[in-house]
C-alpha positions as CSV (number, residue, x, y, z in Angstrom):
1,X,-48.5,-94.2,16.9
2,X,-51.8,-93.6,16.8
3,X,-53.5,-92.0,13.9
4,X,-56.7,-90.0,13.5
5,X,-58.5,-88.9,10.6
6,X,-58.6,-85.4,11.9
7,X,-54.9,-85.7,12.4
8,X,-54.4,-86.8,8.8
9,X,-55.7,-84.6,7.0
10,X,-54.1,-81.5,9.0
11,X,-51.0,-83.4,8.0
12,X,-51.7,-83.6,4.3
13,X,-52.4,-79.9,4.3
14,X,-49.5,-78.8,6.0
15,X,-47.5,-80.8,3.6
16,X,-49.3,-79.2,1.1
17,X,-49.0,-75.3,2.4
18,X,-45.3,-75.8,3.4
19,X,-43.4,-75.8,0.6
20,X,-45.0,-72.3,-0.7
21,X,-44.5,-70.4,2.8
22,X,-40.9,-71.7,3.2
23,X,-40.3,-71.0,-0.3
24,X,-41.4,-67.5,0.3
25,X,-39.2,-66.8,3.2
26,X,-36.1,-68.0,1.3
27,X,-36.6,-65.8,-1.5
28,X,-37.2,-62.6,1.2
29,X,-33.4,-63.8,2.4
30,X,-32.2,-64.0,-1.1
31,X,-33.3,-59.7,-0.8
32,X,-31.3,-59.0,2.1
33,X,-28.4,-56.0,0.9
34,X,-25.3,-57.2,1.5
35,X,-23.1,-54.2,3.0
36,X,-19.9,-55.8,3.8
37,X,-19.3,-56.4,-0.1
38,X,-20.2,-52.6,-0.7
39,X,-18.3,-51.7,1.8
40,X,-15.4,-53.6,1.3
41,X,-15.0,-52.6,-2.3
42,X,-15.6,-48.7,-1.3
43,X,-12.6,-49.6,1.3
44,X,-10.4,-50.9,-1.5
45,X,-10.7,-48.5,-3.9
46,X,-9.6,-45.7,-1.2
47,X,-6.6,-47.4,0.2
48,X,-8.1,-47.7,3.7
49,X,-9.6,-50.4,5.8
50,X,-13.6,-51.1,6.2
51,X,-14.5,-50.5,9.7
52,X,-18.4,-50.6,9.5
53,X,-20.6,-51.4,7.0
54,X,-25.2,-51.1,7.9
55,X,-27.9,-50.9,5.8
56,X,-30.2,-47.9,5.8
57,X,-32.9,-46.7,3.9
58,X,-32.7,-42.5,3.0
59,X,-35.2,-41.2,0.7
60,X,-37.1,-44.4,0.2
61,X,-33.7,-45.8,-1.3
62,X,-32.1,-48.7,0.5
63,X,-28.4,-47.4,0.7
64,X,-25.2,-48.7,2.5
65,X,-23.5,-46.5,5.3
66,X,-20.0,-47.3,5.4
67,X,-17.1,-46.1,7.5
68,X,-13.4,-46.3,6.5
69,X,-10.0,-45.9,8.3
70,X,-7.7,-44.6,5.7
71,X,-3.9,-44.1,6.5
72,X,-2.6,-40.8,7.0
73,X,0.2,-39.8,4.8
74,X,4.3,-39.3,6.2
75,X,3.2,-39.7,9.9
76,X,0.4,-38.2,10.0
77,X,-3.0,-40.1,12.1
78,X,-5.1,-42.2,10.1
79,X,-8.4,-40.6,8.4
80,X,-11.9,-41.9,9.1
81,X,-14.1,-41.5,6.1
82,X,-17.9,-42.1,6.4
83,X,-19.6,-42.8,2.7
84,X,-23.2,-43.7,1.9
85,X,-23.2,-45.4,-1.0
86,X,-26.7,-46.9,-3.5
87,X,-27.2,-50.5,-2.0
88,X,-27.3,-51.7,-5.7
């Protein structure tokens, strides 16, 4: 393979660059709210069974909108039970 000087020193730099902008991106990831944990603890502490768990931000706040299917009691149809709860 052929190499230029041109192409050399591009490469140099992007070896050097590359390590800070993926580094960057990985710590963004590391940000990310995870929902299903919220949700799935919200789900166990009221007996029922998580259906849907999203992120959404009200009031500036990052929060966790989560929907439950809890059982209904002596025969009765189950309940669905919407909560928003912090995303902390």
């Amino acid at each position: 393979m052929f190499w230029h000087r041109a192409h050399r020193s591009a490469f140099l730099l992007t070896l050097a660059i590359g390590p800070s902008v993926f580094w960057s991106t990985a710590t963004v990831a590391q940000a990310v709210v995870d929902c299903y944990s919220v949700g799935s603890r919200v789900a166990e502490q009221n007996g029922g069974t998580l259906v849907q768990a999203t992120e959404a931000t009200e009031g500036g706040r990052t929060v966790c909108k989560v929907v439950v299917v809890i059982p209904g009691n002596s025969g009765e149809r189950p309940k669905r039970a919407e909560f928003v709860v912090p995303a902390n």
